[in-house]
gemmi code that builds the backbone of each chain (N, CA, C; Angstrom):
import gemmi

chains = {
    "A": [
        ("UNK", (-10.098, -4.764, -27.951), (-9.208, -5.295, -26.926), (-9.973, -5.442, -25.610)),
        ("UNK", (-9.635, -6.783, -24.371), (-10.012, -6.795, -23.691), (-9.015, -6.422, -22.679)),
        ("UNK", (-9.985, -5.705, -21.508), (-8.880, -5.430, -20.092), (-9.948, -5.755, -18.680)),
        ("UNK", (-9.150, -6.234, -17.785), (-9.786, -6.584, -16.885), (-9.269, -5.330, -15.958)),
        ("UNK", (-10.846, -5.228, -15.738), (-10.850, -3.475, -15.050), (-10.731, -4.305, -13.116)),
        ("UNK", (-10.208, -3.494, -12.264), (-10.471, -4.037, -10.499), (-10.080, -3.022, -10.141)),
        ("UNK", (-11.084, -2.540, -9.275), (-11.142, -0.902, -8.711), (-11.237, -1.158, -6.755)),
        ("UNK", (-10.681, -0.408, -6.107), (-10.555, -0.118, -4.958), (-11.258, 1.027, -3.742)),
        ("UNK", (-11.486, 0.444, -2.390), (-11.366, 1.630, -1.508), (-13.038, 2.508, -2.453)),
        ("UNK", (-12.872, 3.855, -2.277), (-14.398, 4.543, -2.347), (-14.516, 4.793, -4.219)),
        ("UNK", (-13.717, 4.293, -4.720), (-13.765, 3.930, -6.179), (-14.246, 2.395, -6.152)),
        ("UNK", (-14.171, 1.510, -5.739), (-15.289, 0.459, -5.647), (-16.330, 0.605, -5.397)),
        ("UNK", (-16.392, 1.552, -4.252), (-18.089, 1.664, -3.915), (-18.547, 2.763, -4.131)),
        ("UNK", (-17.933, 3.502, -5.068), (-18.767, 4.715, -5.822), (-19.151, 3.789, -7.323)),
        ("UNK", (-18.565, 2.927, -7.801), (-19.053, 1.883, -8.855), (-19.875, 0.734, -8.796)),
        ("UNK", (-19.959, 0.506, -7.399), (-20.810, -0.264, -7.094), (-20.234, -2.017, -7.266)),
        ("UNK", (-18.897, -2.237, -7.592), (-18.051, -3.424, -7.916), (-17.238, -3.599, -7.668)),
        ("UNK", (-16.541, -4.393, -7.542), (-14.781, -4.706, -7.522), (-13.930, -4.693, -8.795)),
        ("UNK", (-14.877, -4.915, -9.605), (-13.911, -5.199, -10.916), (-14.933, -5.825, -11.990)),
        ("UNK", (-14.658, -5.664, -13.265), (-15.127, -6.084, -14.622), (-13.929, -6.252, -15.395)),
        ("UNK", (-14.534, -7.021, -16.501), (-13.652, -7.450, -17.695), (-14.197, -6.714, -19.180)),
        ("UNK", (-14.196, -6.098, -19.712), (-14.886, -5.083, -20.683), (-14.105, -4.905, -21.958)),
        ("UNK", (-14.691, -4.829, -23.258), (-13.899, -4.755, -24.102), (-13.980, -2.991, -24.849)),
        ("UNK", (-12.719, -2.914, -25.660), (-12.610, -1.257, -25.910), (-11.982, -1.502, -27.434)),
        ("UNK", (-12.766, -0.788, -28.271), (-12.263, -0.724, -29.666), (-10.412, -0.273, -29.814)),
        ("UNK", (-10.033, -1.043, -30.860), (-8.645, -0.644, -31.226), (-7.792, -1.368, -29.943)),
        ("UNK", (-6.881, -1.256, -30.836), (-5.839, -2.475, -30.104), (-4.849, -1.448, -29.134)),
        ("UNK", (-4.654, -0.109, -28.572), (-4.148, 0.034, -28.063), (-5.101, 1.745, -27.357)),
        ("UNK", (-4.588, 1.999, -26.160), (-5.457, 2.181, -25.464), (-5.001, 3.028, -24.388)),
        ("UNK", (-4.899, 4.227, -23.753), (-4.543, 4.376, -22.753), (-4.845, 4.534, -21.215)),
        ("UNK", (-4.700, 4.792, -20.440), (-5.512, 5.232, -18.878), (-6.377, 5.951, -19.090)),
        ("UNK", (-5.848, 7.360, -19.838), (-7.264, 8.354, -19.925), (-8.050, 7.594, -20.601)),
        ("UNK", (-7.724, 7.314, -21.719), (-9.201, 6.741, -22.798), (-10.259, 5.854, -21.784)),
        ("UNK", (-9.657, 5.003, -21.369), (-10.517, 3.754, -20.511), (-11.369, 4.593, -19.527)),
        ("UNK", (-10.688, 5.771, -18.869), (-11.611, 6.379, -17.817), (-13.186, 7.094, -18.819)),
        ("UNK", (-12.383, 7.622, -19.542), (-13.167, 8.289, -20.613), (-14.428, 7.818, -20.643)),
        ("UNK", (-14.064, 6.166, -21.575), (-15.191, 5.360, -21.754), (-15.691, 4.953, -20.314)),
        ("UNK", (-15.263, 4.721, -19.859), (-15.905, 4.271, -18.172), (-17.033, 5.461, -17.421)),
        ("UNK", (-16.247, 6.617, -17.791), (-17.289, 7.650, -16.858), (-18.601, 7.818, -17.535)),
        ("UNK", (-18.781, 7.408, -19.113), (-19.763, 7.369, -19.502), (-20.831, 6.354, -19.549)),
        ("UNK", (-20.193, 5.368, -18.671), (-21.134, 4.544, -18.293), (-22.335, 4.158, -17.249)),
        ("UNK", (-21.962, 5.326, -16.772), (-23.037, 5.423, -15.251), (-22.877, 6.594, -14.792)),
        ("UNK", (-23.863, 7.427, -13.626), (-23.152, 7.890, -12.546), (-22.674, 7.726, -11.793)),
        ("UNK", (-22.641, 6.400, -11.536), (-21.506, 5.825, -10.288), (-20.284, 5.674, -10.708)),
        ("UNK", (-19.970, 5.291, -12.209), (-18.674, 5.742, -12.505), (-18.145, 7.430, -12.833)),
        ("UNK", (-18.877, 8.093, -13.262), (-18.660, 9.017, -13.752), (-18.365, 9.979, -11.980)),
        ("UNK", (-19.095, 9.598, -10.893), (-18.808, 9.987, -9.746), (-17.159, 10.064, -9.166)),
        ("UNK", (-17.306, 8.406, -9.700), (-15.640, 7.811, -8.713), (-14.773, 8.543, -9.963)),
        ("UNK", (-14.483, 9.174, -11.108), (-13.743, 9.648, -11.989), (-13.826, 11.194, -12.129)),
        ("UNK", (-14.463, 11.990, -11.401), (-14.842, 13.114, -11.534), (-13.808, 13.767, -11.241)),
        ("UNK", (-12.940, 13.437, -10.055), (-11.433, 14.672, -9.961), (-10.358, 13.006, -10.369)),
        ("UNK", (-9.488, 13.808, -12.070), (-8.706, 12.538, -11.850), (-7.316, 12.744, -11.177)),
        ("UNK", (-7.087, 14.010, -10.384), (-5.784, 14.195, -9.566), (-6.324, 13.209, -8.580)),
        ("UNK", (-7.342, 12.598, -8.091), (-7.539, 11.973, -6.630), (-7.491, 10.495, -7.239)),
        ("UNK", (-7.035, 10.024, -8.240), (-6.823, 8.611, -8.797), (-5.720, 8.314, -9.064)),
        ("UNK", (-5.224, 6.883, -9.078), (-4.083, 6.060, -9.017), (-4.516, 5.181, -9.718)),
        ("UNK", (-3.404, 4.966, -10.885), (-3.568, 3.288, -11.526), (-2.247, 2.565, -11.522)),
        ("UNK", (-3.015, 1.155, -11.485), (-1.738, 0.223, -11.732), (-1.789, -0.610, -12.930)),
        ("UNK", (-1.060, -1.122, -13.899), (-0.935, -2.017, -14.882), (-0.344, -3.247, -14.491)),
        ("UNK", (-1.135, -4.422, -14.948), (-0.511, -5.756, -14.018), (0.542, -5.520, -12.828)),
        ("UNK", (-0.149, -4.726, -11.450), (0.222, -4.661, -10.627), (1.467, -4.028, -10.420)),
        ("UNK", (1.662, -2.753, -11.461), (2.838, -1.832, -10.969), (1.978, -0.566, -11.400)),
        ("UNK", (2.546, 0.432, -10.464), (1.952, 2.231, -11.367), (2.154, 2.225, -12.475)),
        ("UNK", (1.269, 2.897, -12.954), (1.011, 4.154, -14.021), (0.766, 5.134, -14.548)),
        ("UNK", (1.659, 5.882, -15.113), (0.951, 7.432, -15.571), (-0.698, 7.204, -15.959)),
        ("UNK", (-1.744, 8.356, -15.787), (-2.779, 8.262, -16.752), (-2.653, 8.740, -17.815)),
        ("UNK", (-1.281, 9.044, -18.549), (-1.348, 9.266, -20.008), (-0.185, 7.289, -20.720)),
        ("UNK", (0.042, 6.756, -19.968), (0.208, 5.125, -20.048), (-0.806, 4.693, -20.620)),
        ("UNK", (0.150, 3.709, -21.893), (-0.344, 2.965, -22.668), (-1.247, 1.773, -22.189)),
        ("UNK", (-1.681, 0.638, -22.571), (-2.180, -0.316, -21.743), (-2.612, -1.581, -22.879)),
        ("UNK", (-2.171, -2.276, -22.358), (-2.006, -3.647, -24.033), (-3.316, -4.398, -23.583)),
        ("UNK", (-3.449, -5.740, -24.827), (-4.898, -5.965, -24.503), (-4.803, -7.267, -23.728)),
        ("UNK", (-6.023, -7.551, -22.421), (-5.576, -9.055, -21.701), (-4.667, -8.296, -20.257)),
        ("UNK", (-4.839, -6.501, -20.066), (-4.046, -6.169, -19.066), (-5.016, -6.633, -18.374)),
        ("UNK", (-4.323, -6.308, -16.196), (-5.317, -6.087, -15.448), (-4.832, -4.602, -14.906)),
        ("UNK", (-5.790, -3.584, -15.450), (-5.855, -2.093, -15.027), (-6.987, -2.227, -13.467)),
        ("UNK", (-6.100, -0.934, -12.504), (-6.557, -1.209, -11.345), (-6.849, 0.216, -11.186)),
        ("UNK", (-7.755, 0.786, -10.748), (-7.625, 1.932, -10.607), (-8.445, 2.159, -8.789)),
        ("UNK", (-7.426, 3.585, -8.347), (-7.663, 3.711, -6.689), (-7.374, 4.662, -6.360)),
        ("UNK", (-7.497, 4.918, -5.276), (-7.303, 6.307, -4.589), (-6.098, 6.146, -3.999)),
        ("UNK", (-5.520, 7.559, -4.107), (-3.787, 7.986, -3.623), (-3.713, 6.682, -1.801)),
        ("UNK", (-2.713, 5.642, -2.096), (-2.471, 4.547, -0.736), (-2.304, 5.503, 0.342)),
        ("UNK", (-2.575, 4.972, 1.846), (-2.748, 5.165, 3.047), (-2.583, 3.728, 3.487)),
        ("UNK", (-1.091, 3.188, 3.196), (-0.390, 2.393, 4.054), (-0.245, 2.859, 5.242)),
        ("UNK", (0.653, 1.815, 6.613), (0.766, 2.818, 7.745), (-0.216, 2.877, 9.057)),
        ("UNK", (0.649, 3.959, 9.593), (-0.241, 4.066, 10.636), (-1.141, 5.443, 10.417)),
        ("UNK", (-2.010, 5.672, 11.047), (-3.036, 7.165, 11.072), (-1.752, 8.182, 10.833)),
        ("UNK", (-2.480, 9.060, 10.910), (-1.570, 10.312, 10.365), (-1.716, 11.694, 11.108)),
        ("UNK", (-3.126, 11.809, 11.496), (-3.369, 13.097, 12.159), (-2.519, 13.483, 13.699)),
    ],
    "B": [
        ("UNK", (18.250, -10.528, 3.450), (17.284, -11.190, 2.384), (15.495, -10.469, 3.633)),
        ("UNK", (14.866, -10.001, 3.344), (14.168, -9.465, 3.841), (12.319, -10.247, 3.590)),
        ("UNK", (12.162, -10.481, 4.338), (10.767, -11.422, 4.142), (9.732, -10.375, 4.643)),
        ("UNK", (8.511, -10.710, 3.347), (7.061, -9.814, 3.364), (6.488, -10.499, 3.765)),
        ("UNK", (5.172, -10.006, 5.037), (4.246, -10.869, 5.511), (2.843, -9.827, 4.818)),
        ("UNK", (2.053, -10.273, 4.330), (0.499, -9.666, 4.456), (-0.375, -10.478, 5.219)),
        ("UNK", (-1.169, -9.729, 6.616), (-1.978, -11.021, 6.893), (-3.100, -9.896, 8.015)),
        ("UNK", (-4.075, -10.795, 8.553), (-5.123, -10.285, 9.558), (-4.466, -10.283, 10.447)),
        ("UNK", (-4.169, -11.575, 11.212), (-3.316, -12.044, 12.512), (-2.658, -10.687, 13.086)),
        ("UNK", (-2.751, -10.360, 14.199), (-1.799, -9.808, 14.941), (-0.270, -10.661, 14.523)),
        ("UNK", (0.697, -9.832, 15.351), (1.944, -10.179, 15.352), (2.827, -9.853, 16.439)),
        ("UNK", (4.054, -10.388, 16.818), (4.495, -10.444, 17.845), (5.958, -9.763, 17.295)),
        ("UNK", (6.496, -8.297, 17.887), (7.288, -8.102, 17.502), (8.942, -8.826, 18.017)),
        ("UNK", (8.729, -9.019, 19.240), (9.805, -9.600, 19.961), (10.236, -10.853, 19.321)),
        ("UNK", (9.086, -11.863, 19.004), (9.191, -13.010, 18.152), (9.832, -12.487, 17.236)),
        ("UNK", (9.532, -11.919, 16.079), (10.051, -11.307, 14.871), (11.870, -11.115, 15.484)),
        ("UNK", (11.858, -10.624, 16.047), (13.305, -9.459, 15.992), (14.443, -11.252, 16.406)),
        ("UNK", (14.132, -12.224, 17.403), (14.232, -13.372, 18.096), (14.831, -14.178, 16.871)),
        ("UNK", (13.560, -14.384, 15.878), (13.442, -15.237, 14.534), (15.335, -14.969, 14.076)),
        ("UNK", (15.310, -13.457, 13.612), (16.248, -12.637, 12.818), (17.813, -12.802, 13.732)),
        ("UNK", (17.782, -13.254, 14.872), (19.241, -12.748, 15.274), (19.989, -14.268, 15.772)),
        ("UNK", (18.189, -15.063, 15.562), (19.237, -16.703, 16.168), (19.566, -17.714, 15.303)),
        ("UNK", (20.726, -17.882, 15.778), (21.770, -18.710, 15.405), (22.517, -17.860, 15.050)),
        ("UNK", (22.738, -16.616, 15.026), (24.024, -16.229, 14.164), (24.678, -15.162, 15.024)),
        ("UNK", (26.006, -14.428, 14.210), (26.903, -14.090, 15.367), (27.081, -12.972, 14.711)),
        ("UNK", (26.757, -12.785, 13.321), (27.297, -11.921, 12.752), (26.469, -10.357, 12.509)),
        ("UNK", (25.025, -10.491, 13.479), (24.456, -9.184, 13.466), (24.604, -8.651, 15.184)),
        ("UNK", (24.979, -7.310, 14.405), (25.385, -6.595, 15.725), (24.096, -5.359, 16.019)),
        ("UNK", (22.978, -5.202, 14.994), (21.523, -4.137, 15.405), (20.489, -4.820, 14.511)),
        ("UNK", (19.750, -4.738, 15.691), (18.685, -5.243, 15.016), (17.506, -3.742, 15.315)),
        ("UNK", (16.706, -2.911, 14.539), (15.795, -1.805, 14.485), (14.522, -2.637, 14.140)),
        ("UNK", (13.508, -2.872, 15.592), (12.353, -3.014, 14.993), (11.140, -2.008, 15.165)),
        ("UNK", (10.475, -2.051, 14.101), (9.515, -0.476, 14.324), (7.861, -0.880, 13.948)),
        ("UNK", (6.928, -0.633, 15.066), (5.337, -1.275, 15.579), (4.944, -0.208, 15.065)),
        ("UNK", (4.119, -0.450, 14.238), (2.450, 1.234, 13.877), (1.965, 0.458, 14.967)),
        ("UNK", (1.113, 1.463, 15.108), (0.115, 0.845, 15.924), (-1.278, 1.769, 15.419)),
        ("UNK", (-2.448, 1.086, 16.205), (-4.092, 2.309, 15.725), (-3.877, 3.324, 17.049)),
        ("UNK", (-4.312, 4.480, 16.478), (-4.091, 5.219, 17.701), (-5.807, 5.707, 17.784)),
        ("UNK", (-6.340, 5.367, 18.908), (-7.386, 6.296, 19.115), (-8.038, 7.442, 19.460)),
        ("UNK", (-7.052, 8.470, 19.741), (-7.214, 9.059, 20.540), (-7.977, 10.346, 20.178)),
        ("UNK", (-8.281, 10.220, 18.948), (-9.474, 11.805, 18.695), (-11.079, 10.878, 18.396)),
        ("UNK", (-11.429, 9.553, 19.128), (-12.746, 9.530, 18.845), (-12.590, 8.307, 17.654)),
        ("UNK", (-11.615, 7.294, 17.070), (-11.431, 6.759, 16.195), (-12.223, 5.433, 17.155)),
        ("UNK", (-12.608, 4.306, 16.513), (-13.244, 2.978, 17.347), (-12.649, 2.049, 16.393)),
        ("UNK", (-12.447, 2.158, 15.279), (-12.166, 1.292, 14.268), (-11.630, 1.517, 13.038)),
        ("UNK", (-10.849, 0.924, 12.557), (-10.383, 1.219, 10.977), (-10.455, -0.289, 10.449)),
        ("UNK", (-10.575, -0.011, 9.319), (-10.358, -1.270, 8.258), (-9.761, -1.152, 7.082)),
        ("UNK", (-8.382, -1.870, 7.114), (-7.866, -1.646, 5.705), (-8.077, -3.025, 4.506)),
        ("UNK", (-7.810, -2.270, 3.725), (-8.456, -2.757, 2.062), (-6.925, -2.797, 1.525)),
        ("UNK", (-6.430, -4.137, 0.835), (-5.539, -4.014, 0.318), (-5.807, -4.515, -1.303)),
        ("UNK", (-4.941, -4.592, -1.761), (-4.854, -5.377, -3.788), (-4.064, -6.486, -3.427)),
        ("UNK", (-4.455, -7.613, -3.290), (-3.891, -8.461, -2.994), (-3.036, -9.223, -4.189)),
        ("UNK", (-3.393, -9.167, -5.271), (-2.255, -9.497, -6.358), (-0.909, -8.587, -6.320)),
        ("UNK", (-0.815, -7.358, -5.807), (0.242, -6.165, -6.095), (0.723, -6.056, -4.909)),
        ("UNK", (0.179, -6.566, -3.546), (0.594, -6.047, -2.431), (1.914, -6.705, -1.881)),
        ("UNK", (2.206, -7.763, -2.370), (3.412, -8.342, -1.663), (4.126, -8.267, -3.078)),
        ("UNK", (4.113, -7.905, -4.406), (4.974, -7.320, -4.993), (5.342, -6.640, -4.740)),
        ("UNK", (4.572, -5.506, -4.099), (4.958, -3.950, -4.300), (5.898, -3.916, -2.760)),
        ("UNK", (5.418, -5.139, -1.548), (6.449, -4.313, -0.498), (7.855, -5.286, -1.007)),
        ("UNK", (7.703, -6.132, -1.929), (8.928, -6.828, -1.972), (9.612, -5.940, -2.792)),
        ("UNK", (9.399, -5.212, -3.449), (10.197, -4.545, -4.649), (10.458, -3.032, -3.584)),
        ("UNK", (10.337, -3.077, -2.484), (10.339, -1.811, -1.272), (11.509, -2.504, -0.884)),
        ("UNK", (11.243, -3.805, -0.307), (12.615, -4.283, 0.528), (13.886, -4.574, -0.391)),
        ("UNK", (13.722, -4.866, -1.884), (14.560, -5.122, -3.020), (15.612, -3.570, -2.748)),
        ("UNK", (14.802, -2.420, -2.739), (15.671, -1.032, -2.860), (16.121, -0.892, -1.758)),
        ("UNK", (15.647, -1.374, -0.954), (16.033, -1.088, 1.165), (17.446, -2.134, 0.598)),
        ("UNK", (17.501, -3.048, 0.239), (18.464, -3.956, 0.269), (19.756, -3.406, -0.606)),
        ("UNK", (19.159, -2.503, -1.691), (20.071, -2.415, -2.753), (20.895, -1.353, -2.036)),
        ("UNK", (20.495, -0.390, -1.114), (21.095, 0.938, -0.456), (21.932, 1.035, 1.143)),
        ("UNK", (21.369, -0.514, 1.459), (22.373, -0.496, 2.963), (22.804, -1.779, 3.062)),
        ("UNK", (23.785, -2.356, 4.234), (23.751, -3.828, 4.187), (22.977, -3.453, 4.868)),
        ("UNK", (22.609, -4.956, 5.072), (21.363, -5.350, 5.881), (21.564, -7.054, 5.606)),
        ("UNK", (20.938, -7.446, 7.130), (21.611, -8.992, 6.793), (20.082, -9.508, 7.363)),
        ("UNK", (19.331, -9.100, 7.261), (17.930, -9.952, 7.670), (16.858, -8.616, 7.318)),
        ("UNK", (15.318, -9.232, 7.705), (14.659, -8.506, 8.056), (13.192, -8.805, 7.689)),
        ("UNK", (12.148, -8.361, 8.186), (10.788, -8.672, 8.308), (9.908, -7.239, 7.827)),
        ("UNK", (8.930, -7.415, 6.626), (7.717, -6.597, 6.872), (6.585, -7.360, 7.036)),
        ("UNK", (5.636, -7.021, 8.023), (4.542, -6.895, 7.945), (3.204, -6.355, 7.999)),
        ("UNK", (2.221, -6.031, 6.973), (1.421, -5.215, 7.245), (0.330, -6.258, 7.312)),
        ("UNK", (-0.799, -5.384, 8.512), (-2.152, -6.235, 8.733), (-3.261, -5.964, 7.887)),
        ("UNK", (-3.965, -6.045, 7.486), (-5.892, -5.790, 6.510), (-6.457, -6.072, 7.136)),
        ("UNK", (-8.035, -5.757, 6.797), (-9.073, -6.194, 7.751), (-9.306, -5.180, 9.333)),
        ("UNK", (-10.202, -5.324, 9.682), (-10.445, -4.361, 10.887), (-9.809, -4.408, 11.963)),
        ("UNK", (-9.455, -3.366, 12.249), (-8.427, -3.129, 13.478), (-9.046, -2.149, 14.618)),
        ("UNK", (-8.828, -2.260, 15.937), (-9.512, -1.415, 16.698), (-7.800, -0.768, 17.461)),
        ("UNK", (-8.360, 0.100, 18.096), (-6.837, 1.174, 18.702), (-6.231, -0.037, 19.623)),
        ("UNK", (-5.237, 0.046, 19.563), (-4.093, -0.409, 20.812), (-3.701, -1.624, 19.845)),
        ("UNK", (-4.335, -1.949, 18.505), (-4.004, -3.345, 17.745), (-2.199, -2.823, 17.075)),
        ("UNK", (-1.972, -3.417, 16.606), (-0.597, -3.690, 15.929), (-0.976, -2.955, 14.837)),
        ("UNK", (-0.438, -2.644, 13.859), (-0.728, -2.694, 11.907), (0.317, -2.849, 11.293)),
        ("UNK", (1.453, -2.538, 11.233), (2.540, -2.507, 10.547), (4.243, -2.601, 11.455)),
        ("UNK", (5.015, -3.627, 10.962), (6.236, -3.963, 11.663), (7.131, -3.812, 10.258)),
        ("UNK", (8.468, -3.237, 10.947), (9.575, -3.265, 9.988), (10.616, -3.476, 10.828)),
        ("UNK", (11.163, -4.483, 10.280), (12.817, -5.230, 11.728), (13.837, -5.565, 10.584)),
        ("UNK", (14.650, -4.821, 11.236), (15.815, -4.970, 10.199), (17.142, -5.476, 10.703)),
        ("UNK", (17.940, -6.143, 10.282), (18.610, -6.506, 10.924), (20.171, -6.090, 10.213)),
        ("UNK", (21.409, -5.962, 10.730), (22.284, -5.470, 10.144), (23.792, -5.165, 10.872)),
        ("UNK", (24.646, -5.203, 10.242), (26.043, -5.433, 11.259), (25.844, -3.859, 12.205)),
        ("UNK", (25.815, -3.033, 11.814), (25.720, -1.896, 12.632), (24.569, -1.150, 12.421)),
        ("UNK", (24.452, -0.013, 13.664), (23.255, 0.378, 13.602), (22.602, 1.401, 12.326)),
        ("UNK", (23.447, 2.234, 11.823), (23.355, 3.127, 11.360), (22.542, 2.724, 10.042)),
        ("UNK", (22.929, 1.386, 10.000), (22.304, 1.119, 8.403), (20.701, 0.256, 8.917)),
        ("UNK", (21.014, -0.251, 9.935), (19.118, -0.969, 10.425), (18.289, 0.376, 10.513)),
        ("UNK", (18.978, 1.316, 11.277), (17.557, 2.839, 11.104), (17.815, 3.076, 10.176)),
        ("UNK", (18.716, 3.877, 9.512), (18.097, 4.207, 8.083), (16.836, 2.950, 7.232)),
        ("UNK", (17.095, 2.429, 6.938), (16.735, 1.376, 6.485), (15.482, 1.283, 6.632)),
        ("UNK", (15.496, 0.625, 8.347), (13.592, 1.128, 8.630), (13.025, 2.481, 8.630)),
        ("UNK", (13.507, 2.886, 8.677), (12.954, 4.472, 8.426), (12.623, 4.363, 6.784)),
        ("UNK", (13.296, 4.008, 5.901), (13.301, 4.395, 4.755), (11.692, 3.148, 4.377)),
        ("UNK", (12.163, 2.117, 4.342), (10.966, 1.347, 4.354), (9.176, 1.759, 5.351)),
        ("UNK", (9.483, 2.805, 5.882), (8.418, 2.796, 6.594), (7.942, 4.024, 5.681)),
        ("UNK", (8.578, 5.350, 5.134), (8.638, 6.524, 4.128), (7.651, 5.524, 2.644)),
        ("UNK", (8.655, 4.378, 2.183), (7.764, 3.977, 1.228), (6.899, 3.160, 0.941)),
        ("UNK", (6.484, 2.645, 2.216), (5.482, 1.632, 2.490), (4.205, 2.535, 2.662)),
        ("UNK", (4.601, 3.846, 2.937), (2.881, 4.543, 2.914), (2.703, 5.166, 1.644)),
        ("UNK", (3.736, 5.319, 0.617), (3.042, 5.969, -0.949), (3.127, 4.989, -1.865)),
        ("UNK", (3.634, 3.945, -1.690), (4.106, 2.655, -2.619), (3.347, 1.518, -2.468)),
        ("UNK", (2.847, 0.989, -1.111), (2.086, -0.177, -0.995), (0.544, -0.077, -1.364)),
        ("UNK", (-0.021, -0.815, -1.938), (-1.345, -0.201, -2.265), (-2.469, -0.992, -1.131)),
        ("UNK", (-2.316, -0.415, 0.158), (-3.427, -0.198, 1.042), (-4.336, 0.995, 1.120)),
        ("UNK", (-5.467, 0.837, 1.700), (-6.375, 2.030, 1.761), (-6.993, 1.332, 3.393)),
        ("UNK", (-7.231, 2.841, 4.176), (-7.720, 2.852, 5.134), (-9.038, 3.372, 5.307)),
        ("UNK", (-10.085, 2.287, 5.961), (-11.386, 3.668, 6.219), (-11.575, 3.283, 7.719)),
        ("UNK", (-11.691, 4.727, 8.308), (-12.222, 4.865, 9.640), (-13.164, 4.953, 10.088)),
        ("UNK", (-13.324, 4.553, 11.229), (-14.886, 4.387, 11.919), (-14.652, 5.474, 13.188)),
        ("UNK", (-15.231, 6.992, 13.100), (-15.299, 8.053, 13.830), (-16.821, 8.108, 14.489)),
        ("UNK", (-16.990, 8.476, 15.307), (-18.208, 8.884, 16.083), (-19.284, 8.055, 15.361)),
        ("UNK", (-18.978, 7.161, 15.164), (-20.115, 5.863, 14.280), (-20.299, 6.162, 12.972)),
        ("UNK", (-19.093, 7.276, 12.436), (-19.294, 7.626, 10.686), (-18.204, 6.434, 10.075)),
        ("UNK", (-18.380, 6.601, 9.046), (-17.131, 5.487, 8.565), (-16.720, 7.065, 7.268)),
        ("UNK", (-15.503, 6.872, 7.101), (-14.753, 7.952, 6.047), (-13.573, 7.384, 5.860)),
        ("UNK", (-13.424, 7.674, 4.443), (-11.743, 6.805, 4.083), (-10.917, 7.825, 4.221)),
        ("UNK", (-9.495, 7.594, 4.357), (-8.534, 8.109, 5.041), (-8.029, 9.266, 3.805)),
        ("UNK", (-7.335, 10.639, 2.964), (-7.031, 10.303, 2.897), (-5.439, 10.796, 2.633)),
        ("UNK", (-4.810, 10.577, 1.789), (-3.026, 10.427, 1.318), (-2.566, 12.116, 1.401)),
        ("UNK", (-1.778, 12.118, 2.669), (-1.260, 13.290, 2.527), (0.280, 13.377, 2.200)),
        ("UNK", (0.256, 14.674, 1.626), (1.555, 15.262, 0.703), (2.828, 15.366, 1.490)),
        ("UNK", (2.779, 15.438, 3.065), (3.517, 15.239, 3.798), (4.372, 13.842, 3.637)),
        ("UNK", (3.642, 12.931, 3.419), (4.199, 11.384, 3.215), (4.945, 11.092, 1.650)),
        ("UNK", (4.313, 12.009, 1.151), (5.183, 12.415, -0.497), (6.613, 12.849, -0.536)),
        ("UNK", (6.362, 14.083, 0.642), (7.269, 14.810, 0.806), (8.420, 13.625, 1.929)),
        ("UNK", (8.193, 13.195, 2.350), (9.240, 12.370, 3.292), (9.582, 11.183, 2.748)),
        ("UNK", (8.707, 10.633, 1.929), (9.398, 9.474, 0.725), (10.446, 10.243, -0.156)),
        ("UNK", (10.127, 11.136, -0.721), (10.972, 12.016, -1.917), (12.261, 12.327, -1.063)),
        ("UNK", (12.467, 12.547, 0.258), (13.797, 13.121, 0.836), (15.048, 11.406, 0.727)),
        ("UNK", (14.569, 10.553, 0.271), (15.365, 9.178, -0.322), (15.978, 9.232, -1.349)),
        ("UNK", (15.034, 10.334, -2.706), (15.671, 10.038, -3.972), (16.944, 10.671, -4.276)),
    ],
}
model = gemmi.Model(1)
for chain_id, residues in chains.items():
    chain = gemmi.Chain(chain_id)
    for i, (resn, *xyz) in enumerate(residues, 1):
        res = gemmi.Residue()
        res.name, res.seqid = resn, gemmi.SeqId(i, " ")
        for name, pos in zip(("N", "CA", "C"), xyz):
            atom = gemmi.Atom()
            atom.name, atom.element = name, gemmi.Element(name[0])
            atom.pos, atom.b_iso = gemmi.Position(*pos), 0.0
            res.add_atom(atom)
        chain.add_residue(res)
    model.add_chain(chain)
structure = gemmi.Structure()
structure.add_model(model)
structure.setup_entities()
């Protein structure tokens, strides 16, 4: 199955990209698995995936659990917890 | 019916609130509410990063629930991207509505889920460091006092 991966914020630039299109054995698939295979692809991924409480995904542009399924031809987004708004401190 | 703006441009809130109340007779509050950058511990710059396929879903499906929970007979979001320096604008919410009680709630409530729901990210430019912002539990905790 194919999924078009687009990553955000210091998960883009701990990967060094915005986004890929990548294919993953078996037709169904979930958040963890994809990180799984992803962190083993570099240290720059395996960096941006290292705590996954500090990650957020979306499936064609709505949330998702990381135990969410994910069909093939999605676009999975993965990012760090939003900071809409104004400052905060 | 509540209209999403995403854009760089500054914005004019007075315009906004102006847009929402003319021609008609039948709104009696209009609540409009400015973020602004605040500089004041040493900040020079921020720049936000948005998902631009999800971002005007996600505040439209914000104003969809703002709509489903009060009347409300108008209203405007807009959030800015791109680099911002202190005293700039970032975020407007104007609501418009026969009485007041339901325009503040309302913006209040939209402003609670526009910071855990919209998918922006902020990074700051401190003493010439740049560091991304980030998501505190406080803003969890004040979205969750809605459900």
């Amino acid at each position: 199955m194919r999924l078009h991966l687009v990553y955000f914020a210091w998960v883009r630039e701990r990967i060094g990209k915005d986004g890929e299109s990548l294919d993953f054995p078996g037709s169904a698939i979930t958040v963890a698995g994809v990180i799984r295979a992803l962190a083993a692809r570099g240290p720059g991924y395996a960096s941006a995936f290292e705590d996954l409480s500090c990650l957020r995904f979306a499936c064609d542009q709505e949330f998702i659990d990381i135990d969410a399924s994910i069909h093939d031809g999605a676009e999975l987004a993965i990012f760090p917890p939003v900071t809409g708004g104004m400052r905060r401190r | 019916m509540i209209i999403v703006r995403v854009q760089t441009e500054a914005f004019d809130p007075a315009a906004v609130s102006s847009t929402l109340s003319a021609g008609r007779t039948d709104i009696g509050a209009i609540v409009t509410f400015t973020g602004l950058v605040r500089g004041d511990d040493g900040l020079s710059a921020m720049t936000l990063e948005h998902y631009p396929a999800m971002t005007e879903k996600a505040l439209t499906k914000i104003a969809a629930e703002a709509e489903s929970r009060w009347h409300i007979l108008g209203g405007t979001i807009i959030h800015r991207y791109g680099r911002l320096e202190p005293g700039d604008n970032i975020v407007l919410v104007a609501i418009a509505s026969s009485h007041r009680a339901d325009a503040f709630a309302a913006a209040e409530f939209l402003m609670d889920w526009l910071k855990t729901d919209a998918p922006f990210w902020k990074k700051e430019e401190v003493d010439g460091k740049d560091r991304w912002v980030e998501a505190r539990k406080v803003d969890e905790a004040r979205k969750s006092r809605w459900d």
